[in-house]
C-alpha positions in Angstrom: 0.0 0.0 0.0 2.4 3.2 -1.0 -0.3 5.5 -0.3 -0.6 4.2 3.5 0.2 6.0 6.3 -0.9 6.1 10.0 -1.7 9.3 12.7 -1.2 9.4 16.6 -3.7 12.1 17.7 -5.3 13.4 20.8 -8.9 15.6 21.2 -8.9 18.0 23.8 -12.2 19.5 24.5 -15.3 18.2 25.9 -14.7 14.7 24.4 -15.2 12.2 26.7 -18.8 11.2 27.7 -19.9 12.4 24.5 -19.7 9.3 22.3 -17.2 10.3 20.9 -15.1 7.5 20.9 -18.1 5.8 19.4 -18.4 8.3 16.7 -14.4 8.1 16.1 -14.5 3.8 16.0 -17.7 4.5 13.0 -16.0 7.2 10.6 -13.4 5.3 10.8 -14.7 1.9 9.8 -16.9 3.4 7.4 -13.7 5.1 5.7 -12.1 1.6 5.7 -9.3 2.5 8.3 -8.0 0.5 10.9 -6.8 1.3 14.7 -8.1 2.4 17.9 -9.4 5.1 20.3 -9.5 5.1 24.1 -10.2 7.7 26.9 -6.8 9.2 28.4 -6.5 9.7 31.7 -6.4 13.7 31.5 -10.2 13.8 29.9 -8.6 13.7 26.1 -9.2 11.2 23.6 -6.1 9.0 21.8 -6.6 8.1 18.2 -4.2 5.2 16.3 -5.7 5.1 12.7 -4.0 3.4 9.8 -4.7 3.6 6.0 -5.3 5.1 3.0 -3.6 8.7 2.9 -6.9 10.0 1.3 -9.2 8.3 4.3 -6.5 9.3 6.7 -7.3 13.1 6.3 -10.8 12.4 5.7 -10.9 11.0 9.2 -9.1 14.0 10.7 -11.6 16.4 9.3 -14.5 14.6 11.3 -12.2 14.0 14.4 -11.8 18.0 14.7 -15.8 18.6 14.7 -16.8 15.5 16.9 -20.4 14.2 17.0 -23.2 16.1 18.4 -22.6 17.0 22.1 -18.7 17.3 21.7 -16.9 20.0 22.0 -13.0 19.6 20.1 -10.7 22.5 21.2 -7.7 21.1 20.1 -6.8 17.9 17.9 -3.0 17.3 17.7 -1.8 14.7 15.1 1.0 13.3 14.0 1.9 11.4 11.1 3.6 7.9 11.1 4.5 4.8 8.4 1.6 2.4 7.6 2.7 -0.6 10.2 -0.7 -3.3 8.8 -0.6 -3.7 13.0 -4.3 -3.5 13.0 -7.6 -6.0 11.5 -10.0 -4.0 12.1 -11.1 -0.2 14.3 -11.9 -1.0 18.1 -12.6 1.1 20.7 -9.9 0.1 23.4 -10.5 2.0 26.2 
């Protein structure tokens, strides 16, 4: 896959207790990306997606507005190399 690529991110904002790891685990699948979201100890939100570059920033774009009820202040991301680590998108934590 040579148009791969994984992020890292975390949401800071009002993001946990809103669904939205639910929402993150459902854009992703539906954009045919694999990985995982959990709650951080600090109230933020982790994200570990892998795929298609195009999906990838597709993804990010819905990560930065949330669903309904969140509130995303900040969303840092960082790129990585596609790794194949993952089968499927889980919600981990």
């Amino acid at each position: 896959m040579s148009d791969s690529a994984a992020i890292y991110a975390v949401a800071r904002g009002r993001v946990q207790g809103v669904y939205y790891r639910a929402f993150t685990a459902r854009t992703a699948a539906s954009l045919g990306l694999t990985g995982s979201v959990c709650n951080l100890p600090d109230n933020s939100v982790e994200i570990i997606a892998e795929g298609e570059l195009k999906q990838l920033e597709k993804l990010i774009e819905q990560l930065k507005k949330g669903p309904p009820g969140a509130r995303v202040d900040d969303l840092d991301t960082s790129w990585f190399e596609y790794t194949g680590r993952y089968s499927d998108f889980s919600v981990t934590g």
